[in-house]
C-alpha positions as CSV (number, residue, x, y, z in Angstrom):
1,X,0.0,0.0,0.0
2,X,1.1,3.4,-0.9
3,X,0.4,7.2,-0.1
4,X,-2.3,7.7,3.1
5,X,-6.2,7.7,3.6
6,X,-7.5,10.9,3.8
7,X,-11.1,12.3,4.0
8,X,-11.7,16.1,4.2
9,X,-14.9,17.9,4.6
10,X,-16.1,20.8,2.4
11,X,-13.7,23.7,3.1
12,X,-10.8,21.2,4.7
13,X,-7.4,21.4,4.1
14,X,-4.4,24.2,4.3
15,X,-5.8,27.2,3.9
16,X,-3.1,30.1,2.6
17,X,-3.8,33.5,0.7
18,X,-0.9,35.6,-1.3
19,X,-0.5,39.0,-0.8
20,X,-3.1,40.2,-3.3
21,X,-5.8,38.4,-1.7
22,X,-6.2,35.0,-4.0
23,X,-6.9,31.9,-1.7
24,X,-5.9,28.6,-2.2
25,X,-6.8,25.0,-0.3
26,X,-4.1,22.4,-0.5
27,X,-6.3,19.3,-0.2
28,X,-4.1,16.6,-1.3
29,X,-0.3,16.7,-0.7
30,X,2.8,14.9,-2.5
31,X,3.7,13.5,1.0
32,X,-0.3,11.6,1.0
33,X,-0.1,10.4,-2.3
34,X,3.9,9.0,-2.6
35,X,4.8,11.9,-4.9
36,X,1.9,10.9,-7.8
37,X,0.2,13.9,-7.7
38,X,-1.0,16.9,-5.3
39,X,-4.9,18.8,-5.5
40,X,-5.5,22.6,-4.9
41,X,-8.6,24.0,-4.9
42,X,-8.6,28.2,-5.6
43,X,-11.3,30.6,-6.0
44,X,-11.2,33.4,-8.2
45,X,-13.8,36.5,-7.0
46,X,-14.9,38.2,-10.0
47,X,-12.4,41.3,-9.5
48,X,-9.3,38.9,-9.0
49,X,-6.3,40.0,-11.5
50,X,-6.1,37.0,-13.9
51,X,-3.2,34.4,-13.3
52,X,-0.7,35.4,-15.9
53,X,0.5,33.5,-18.8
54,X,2.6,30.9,-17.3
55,X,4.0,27.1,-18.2
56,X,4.7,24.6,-15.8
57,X,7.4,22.6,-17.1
58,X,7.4,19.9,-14.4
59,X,4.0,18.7,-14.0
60,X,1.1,18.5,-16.0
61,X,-2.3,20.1,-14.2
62,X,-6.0,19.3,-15.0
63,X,-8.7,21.9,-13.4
64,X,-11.7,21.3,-13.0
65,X,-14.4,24.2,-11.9
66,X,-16.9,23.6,-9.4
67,X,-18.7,26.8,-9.2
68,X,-18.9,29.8,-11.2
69,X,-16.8,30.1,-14.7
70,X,-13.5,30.3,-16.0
71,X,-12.0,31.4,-19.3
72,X,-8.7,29.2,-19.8
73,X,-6.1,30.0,-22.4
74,X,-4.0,27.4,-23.9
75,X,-1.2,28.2,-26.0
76,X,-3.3,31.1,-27.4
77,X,-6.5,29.4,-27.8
78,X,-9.7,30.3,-25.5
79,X,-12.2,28.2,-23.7
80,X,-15.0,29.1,-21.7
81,X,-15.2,26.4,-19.2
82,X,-18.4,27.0,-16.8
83,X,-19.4,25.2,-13.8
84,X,-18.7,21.2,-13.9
85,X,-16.1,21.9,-17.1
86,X,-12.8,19.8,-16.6
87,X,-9.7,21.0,-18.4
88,X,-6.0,19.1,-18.8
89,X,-3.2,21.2,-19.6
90,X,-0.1,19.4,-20.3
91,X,3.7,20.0,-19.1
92,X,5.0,22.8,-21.6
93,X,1.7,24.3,-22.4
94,X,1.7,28.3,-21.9
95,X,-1.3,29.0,-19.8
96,X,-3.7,31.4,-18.0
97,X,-6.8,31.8,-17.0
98,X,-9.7,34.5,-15.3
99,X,-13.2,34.6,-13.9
100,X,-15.0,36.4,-16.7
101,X,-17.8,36.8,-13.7
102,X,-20.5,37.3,-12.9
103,X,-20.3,35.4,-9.7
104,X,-17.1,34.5,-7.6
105,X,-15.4,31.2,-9.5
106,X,-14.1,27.8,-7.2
107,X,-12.2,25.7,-8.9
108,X,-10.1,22.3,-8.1
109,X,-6.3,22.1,-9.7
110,X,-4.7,18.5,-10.1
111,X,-1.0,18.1,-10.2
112,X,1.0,15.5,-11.4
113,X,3.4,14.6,-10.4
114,X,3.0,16.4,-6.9
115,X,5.0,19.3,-5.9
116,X,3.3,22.6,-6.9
117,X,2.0,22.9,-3.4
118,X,5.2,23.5,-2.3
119,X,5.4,26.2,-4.8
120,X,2.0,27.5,-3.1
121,X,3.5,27.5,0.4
122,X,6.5,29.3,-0.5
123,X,5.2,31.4,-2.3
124,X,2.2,32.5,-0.3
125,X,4.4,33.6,2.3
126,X,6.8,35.9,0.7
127,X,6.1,39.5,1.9
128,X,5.4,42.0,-0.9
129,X,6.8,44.5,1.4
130,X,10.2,43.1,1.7
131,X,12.6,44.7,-0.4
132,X,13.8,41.3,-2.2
133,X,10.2,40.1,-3.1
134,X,10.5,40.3,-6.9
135,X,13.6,38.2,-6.8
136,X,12.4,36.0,-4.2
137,X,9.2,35.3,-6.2
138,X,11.9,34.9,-9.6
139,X,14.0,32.5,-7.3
140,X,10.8,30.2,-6.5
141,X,9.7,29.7,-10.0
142,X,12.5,28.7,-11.1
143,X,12.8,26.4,-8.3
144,X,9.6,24.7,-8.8
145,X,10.3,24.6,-13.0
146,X,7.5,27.4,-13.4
147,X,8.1,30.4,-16.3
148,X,6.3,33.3,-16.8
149,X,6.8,34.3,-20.8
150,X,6.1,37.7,-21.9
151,X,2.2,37.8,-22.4
């Protein structure tokens, strides 16, 4: 037997929020699951900046929204993906995404393999008021295999 059982309730897990206010739920860790693959659920309110184009070169993610809508773009192509919509976006693949609105969006992240809630951790702590954030922030993406191409 690998990884460990774990049940969690609506709203369970580690919550953390960045310094502009997004929130994410790490549900699912590396540690629980022997590396295979971590889950993150997010929400996105309606007047959240959009996550900027970005590819993950280490892991391959699959979202899938619970409530509200995303619009997702894939290596320039856009889909509107409301409410029960699953998306898989592989290793490589320059992404974003954004709650068109009109309601707040909640939606579940799956990575595999695991490690991008390490990036979440990290990340989430850094202190935009600390002189060093930018590089910081630089210093973690490139850590965790993340890049953040001109949009």
């Amino acid at each position: 037997m690998t990884g460990i059982t774990k049940i969690l309730g609506p709203g369970e897990g580690e919550a953390l929020t960045n310094h502009l206010g997004a929130r994410v739920l790490i549900r699912i860790t590396g540690h629980e699951t022997a590396g295979a693959y971590s889950v993150v659920e997010a929400e996105q309110p309606t007047d959240a900046l959009a996550a900027p184009l970005h590819i993950h070169d280490r892991e391959d993610e699959a979202i899938q929204v619970l409530e509200g809508r995303l619009i997702v773009e894939v290596d320039g192509k856009r889909y509107n993906a409301p409410a029960g919509s699953y998306i898989f976006i592989p290793r490589g693949a320059a992404q974003r995404f954004w709650n068109p609105g009109p309601e707040n969006t909640r939606y579940q992240s799956i990575f595999t393999p695991a490690g991008q809630e390490n990036y979440f951790r990290k990340a989430y702590s850094l202190d935009i008021k600390h002189h060093d954030f930018q590089e910081n922030l630089a210093n973690l993406r490139e850590e965790f295999g993340l890049r953040y191409p001109a949009s």
